[in-house]
N, C-alpha and C positions, 0 to 999 in steps of 0.2 A: 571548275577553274580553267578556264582558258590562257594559254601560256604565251610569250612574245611570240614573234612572227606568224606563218600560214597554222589556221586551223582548218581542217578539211571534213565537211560534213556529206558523208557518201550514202545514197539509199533511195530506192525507188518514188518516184513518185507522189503524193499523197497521203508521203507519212511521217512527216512534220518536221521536214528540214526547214523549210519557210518560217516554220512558227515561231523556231529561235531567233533567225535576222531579224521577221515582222519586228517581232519586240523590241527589239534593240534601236531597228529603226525609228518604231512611234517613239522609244521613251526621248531619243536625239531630237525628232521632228514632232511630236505630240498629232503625226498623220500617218497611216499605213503608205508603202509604197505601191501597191497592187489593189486597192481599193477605197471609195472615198467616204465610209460612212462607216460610225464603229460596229454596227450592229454584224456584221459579219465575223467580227474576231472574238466574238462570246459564245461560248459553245454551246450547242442548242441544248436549252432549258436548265439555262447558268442565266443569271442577274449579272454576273460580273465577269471580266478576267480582271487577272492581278500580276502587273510586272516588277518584278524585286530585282534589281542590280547589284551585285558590291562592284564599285569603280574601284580602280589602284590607279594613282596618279603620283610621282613622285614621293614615294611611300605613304602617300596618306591614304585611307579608306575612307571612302563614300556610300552609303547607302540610300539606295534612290528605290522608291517604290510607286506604281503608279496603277491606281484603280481606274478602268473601264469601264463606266458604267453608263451603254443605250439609252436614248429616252433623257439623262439628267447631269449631272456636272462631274466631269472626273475627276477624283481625288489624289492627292498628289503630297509624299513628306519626303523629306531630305534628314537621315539621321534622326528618325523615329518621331522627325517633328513634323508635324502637317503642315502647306503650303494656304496659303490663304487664297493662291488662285494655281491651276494646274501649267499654267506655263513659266511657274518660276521656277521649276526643273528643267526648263531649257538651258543647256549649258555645262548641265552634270555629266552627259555624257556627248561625245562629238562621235557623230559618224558619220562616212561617205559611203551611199551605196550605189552597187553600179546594176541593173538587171534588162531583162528584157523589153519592159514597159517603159524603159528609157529611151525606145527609139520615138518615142513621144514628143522629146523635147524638139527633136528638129522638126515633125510630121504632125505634131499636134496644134491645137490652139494656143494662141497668144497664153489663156489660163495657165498653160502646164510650163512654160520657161518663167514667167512673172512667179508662180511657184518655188519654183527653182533658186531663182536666187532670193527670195523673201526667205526660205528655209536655212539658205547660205548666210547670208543677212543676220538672222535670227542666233544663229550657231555662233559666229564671232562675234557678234555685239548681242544679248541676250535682250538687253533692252528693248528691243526692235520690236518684240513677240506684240507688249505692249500697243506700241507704234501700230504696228498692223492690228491690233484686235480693236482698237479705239477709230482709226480710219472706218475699219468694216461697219463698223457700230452705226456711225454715223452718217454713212453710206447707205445702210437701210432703211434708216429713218427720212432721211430724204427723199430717197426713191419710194419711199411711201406716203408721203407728204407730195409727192409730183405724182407718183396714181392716181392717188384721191383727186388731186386738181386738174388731170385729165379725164377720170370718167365722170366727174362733176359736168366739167365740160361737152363732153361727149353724149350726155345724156339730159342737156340742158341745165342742169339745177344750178341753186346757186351756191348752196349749204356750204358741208365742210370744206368744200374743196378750196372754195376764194378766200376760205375764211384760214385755212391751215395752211394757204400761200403764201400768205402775210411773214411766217414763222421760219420762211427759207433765208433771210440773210442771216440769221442768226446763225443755222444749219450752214450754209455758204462760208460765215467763218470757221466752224469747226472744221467744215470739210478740207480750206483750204492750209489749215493751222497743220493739221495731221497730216494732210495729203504731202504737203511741202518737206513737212520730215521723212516721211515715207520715200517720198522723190530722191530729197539728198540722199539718204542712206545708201538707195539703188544705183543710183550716177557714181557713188564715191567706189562702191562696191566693184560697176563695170569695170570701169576702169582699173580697178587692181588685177580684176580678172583676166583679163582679155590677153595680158601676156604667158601669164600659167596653161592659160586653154590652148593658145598659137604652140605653146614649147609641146604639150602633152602632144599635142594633134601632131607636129612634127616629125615626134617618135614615134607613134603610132601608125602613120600613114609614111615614114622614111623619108621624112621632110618634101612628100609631096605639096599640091597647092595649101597653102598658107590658107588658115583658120585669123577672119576678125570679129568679132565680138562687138558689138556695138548699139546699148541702149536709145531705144527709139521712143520720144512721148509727142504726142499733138500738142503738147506748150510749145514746140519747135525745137531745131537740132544746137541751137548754141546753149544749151543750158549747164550752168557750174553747182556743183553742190553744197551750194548754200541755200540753206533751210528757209530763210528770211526773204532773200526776193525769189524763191522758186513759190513760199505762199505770195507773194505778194502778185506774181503772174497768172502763178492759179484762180485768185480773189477776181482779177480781170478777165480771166478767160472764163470761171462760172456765170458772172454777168453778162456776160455777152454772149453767154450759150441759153439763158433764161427764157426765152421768146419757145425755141426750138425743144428744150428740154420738157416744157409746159406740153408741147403739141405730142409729143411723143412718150410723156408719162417714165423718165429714168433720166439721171445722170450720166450726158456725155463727154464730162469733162472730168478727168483726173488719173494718180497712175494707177486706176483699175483695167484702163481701156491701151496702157502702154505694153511692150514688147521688148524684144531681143532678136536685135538683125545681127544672124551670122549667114558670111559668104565665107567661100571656096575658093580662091583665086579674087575672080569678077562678076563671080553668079552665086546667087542667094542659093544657099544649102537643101534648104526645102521646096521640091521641087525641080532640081536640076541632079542631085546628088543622085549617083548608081548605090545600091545597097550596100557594100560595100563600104562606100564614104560616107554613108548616114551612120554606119557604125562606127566608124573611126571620129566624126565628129562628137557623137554623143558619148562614147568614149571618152575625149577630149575634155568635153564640159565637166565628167564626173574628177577625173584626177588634176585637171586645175583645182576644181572644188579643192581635191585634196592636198594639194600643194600649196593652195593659199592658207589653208590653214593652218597646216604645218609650218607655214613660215612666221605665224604666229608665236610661233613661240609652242604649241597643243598637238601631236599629232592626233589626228582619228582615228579610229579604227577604220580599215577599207572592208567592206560588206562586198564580196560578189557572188551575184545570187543566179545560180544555172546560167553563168555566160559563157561560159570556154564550150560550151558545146555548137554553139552558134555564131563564133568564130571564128576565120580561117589561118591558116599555121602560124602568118606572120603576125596576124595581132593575137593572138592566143601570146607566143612569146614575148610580147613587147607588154601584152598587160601582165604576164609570170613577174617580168623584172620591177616591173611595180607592186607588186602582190610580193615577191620576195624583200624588198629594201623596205618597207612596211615596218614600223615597230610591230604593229599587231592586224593582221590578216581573218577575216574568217571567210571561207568559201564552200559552196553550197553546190552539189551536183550528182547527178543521177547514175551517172557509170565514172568509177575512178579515172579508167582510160580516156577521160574531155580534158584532166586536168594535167598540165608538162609535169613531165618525170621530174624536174630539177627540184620544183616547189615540194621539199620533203618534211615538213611537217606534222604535228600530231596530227591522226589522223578518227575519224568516229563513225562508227556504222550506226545506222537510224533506220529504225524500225517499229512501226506503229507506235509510232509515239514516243520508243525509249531511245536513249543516245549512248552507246556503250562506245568506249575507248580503244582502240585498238593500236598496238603497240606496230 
């Protein structure tokens, strides 16, 4: 049982501090945050892992369990009743975590911020998981339906390619029916965002240059989020990418191919940002994260996973005082001394595997 505020998980290495947040994290995100395929989080020559939660949320209990299983579909009950698909336990648990691999967001691919707030996305309105699995779905199938009618082409035939080209406006509407919801979600979402991320970064960096936030899509920059004419833009911009899309065999039109412009002042973060300010930004993005949702009405749990070590003094204490005001904190580190003396919490030594308590 983990208690309100800082819990502190202390112990060298590769001996399974990680495996308690991992979990936590996927059953929040139904993804690890340090890997992108399950098959690494089943222990070798196990079929399965299996994650059991009890939530306490304004005195009521939940129990959330969630099987892993490589290869095949995961299973997933809420209060000993099975889910009919594993992402309808999105939502049982909220959490924000903050780690090393989060310098990703500003230094990574378009993939890893679109990520980011689809998981964000997903946590506040659950319905969204949907949304995005139905998008993807249909996103495959097209891009498989425009292969075939590129290498049809490519290799002269005439077969299925011409003939399973035919079958894209249909594909064109689904894509753009989803895609449009998918969009709104994202634009309604930035924008709530972008002022939690400016205040976080504020404090975090001592109200150095100013943190904006600002989703970017190739539909063009005036776009409002409404679901009805952002499909109805999209339905116009798939046609008229049709010619181009045929020659190049994939989908270049929709929010698969959209981003997240954050700058520093007057220069884009990625890129311009000394080390230092890539941490304070990425920073930034994880406790907005947490502050929006907290103003929901939910706090999350904040996860920080081995970052006070890689830190320097003044954001080590500026993340403490968010890590202390926390209803409920769990953090993760390898030498006690990375973590400020203030944050005095339960604390747990971890050791091959076992987590014993320490007073």
């Amino acid at each position: 049982m983990l208690d309100e505020g800082p819990s502190i998980l202390v112990g060298p290495n590769g001996h399974g501090k990680t495996n308690l947040v991992e979990a936590l994290i996927y059953l929040a995100n139904l993804r690890s945050h340090r890997v992108s395929t399950d098959a690494p989080l089943v222990r070798t020559g196990c079929e399965q892992a299996v994650i059991r939660a009890e939530i306490l949320h304004d005195s009521r209990r939940l129990l959330a369990e969630l099987a892993i299983v490589p290869g095949k579909s995961n299973r997933a009950r809420l209060n000993k009743t099975p889910l009919a698909r594993p992402r309808e336990i999105i939502g049982a648990l909220k959490a924000i975590a903050f780690a090393p691999e989060d310098l990703a967001l500003i230094r990574g691919e378009p993939s890893v911020r679109r990520r980011y707030l689809d998981e964000l996305l997903c946590a506040r309105y659950p319905r969204f998981a949907g949304v995005k699995a139905d998008y993807d779905r249909v996103l495959k199938q097209r891009n498989t339906l425009l292969r075939t009618a590129y290498l049809a082409k490519k290799t002269g035939g005439r077969g299925p390619g011409s003939a399973e080209l035919a079958t894209l406006d249909a594909w064109d509407a689904h894509l753009a029916e989803h895609g449009g919801e998918l969009l709104a979600g994202r634009l309604a979402l930035a924008a709530d965002l972008a002022e939690p991320v400016a205040k976080a970064h504020s404090r975090i960096a001592d109200g150095r240059s100013e943190v904006t936030l600002v989703y970017t899509s190739e539909l063009g920059d005036d776009l409002t989020a409404d679901s009805g004419v952002l499909t109805a833009r999209l339905s116009v911009a798939l046609a008229g990418a049709r010619a181009k899309e045929v020659e190049r065999g994939s989908t270049l039109v929709g929010p698969h191919r959209d981003d997240v412009e954050l700058t520093l002042g007057d220069l884009p973060v990625k890129g311009y940002a000394s080390h230092g300010e890539t941490w304070s930004v990425a920073l930034a993005l994880r406790l907005g994260a947490f502050e929006l949702l907290r103003s929901d009405g939910t706090a999350p749990i904040l996860i920080l996973d081995d970052v006070f070590a890689e830190l320097d003094g003044t954001r080590r204490e500026r993340l403490a005082e968010y890590a202390e005001a926390a209803p409920q904190t769990l953090i993760t580190c390898a030498v006690a001394a990375d973590v400020p003396t203030r944050l005095t919490g339960a604390r747990f030594d971890v050791w091959e595997g076992e987590i014993r308590h320490v007073l």
